[in-house]
TORKOL-4160 file (C-alpha; in steps of 0.2 Angstrom, whole numbers, padded with zeros to 4 digits, m for minus):
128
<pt num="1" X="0150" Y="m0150" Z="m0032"/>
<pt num="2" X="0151" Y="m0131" Z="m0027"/>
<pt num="3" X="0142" Y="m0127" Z="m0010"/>
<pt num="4" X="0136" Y="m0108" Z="m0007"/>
<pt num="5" X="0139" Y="m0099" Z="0007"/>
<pt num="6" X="0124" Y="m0094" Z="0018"/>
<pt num="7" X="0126" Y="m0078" Z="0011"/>
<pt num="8" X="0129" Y="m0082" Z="m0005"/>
<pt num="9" X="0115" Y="m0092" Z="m0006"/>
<pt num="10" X="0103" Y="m0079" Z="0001"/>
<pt num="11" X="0108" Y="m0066" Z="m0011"/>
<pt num="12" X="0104" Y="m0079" Z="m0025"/>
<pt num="13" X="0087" Y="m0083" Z="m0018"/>
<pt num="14" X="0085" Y="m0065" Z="m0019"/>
<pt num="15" X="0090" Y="m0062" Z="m0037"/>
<pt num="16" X="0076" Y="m0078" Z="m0041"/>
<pt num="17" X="0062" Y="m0069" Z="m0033"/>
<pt num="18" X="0065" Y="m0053" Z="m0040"/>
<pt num="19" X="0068" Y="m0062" Z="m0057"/>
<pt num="20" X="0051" Y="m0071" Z="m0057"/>
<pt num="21" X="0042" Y="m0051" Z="m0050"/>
<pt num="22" X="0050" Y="m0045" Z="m0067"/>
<pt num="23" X="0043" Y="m0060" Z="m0076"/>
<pt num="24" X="0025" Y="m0062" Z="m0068"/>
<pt num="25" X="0024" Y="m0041" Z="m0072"/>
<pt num="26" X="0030" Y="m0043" Z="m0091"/>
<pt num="27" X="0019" Y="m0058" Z="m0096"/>
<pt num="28" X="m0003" Y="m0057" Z="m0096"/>
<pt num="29" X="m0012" Y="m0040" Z="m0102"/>
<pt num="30" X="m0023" Y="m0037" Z="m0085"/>
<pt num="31" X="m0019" Y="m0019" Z="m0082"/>
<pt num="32" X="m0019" Y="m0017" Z="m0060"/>
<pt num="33" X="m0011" Y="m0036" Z="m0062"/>
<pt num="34" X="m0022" Y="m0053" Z="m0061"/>
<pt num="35" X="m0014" Y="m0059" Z="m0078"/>
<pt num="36" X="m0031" Y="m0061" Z="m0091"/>
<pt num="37" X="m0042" Y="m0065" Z="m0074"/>
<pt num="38" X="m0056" Y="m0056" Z="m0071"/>
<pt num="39" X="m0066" Y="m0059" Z="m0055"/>
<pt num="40" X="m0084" Y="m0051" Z="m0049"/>
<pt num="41" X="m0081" Y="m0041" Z="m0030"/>
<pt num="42" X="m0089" Y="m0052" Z="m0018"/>
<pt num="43" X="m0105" Y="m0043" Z="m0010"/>
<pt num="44" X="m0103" Y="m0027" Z="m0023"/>
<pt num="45" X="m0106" Y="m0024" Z="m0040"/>
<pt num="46" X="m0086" Y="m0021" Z="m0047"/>
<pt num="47" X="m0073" Y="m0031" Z="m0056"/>
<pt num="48" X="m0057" Y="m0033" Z="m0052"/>
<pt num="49" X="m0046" Y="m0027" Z="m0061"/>
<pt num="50" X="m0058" Y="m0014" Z="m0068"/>
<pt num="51" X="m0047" Y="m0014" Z="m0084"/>
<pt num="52" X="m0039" Y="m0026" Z="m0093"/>
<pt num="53" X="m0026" Y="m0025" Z="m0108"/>
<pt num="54" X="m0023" Y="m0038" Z="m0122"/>
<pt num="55" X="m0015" Y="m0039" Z="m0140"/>
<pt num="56" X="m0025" Y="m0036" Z="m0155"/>
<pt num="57" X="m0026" Y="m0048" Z="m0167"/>
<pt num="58" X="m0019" Y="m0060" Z="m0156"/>
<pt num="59" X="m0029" Y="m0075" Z="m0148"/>
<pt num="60" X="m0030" Y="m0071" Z="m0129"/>
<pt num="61" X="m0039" Y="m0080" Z="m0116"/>
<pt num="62" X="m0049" Y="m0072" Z="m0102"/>
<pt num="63" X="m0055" Y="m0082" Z="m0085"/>
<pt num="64" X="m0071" Y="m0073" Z="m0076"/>
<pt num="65" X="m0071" Y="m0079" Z="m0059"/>
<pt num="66" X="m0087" Y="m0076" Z="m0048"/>
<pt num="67" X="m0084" Y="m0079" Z="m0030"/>
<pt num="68" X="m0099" Y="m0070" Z="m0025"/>
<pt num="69" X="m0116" Y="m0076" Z="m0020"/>
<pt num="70" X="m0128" Y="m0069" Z="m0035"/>
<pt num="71" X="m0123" Y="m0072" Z="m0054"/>
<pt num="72" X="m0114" Y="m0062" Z="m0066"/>
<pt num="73" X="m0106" Y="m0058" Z="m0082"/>
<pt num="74" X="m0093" Y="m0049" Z="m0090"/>
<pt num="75" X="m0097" Y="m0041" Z="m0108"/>
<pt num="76" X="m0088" Y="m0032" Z="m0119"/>
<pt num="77" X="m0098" Y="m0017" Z="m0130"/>
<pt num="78" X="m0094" Y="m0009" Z="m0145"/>
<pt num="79" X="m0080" Y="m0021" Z="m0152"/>
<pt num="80" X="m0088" Y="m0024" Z="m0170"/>
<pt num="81" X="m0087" Y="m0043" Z="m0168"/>
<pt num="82" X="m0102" Y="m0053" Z="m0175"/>
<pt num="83" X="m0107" Y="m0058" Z="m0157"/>
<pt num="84" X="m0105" Y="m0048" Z="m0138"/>
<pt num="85" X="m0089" Y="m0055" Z="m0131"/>
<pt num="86" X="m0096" Y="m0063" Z="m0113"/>
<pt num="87" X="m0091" Y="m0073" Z="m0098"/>
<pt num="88" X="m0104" Y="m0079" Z="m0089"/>
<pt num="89" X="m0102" Y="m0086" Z="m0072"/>
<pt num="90" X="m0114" Y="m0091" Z="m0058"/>
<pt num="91" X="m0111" Y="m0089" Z="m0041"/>
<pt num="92" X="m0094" Y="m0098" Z="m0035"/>
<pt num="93" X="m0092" Y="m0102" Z="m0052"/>
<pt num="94" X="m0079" Y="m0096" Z="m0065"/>
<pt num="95" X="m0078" Y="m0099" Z="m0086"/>
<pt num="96" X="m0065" Y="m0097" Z="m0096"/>
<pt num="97" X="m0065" Y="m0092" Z="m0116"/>
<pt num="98" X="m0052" Y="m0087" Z="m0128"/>
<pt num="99" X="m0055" Y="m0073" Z="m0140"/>
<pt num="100" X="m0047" Y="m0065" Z="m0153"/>
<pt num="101" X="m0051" Y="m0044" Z="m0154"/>
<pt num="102" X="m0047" Y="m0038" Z="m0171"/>
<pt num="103" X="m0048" Y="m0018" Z="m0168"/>
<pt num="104" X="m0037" Y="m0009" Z="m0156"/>
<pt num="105" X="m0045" Y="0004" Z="m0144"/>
<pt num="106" X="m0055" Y="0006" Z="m0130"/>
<pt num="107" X="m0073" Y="m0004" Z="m0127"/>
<pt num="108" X="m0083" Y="m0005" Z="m0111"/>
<pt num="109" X="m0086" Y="m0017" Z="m0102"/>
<pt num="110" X="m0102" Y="m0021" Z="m0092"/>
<pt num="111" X="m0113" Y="m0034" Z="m0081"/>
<pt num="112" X="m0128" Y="m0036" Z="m0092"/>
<pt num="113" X="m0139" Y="m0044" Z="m0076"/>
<pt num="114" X="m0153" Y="m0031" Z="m0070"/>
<pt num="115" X="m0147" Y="m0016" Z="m0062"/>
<pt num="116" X="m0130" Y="m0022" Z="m0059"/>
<pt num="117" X="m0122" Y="m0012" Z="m0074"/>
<pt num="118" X="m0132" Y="0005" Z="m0066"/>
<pt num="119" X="m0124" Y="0001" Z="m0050"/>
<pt num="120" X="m0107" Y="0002" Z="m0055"/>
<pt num="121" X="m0102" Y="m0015" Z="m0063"/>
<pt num="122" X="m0094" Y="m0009" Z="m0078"/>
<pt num="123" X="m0075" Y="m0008" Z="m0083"/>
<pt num="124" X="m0065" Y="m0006" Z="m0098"/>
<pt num="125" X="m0055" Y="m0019" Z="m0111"/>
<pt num="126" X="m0039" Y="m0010" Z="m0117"/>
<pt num="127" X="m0035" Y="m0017" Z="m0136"/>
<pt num="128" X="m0018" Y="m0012" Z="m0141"/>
């Protein structure tokens, strides 16, 4: 059995870390990070991220987390799909679905709930 030297051993640590960075940043399609999660801003009407990326014609599953304390959803307008893409979620709550979008480009995205969408909660789905 081998035995690294302390430094040795750090430098490896360190060529881990920056291995699974590199990783973490290559994989998901959440533009501003967050993987395929998309979560409401508690007390204001935002997501986070604002905009997210994913694959056409690829199956690709999104989470909607809601940690604030009023319900919300997370739409998707314009895609040409027989039915809205939504995540709805209720306070504390979070639901998870996989979609598959067959047309690349851009679509809004929007909190459907009353006055949430006119108060800013709207984003943007990046098909590519």
């Amino acid at each position: 059995m081998r035995v690294l030297s302390r430094g040795r051993a750090l430098g490896v640590a360190s060529l881990l870390a920056a291995a699974a960075l590199l990783v973490s940043a290559c994989t998901g399609g959440g533009g501003g990070g967050g993987g395929n999660t998309i979560s409401a801003k508690r007390g204001g009407f935002a997501f986070e991220p604002s905009t997210i990326t994913v694959p056409v014609n690829q199956p690709v599953t999104l989470t909607f987390k809601n940690p604030d304390t009023q319900a919300h959803d997370w739409r998707v307008r314009g895609t040409g799909l027989p039915e809205e893409p939504a995540l709805i979620a209720d306070p504390g709550k979070e639901q998870t679905k996989t979609f598959t979008f067959p047309t690349a480009g851009e679509f809004q995205t929007y909190c459907s709930l009353p006055g949430h969408e006119a108060s800013g909660m709207v984003g943007k789905l990046i098909v590519r």
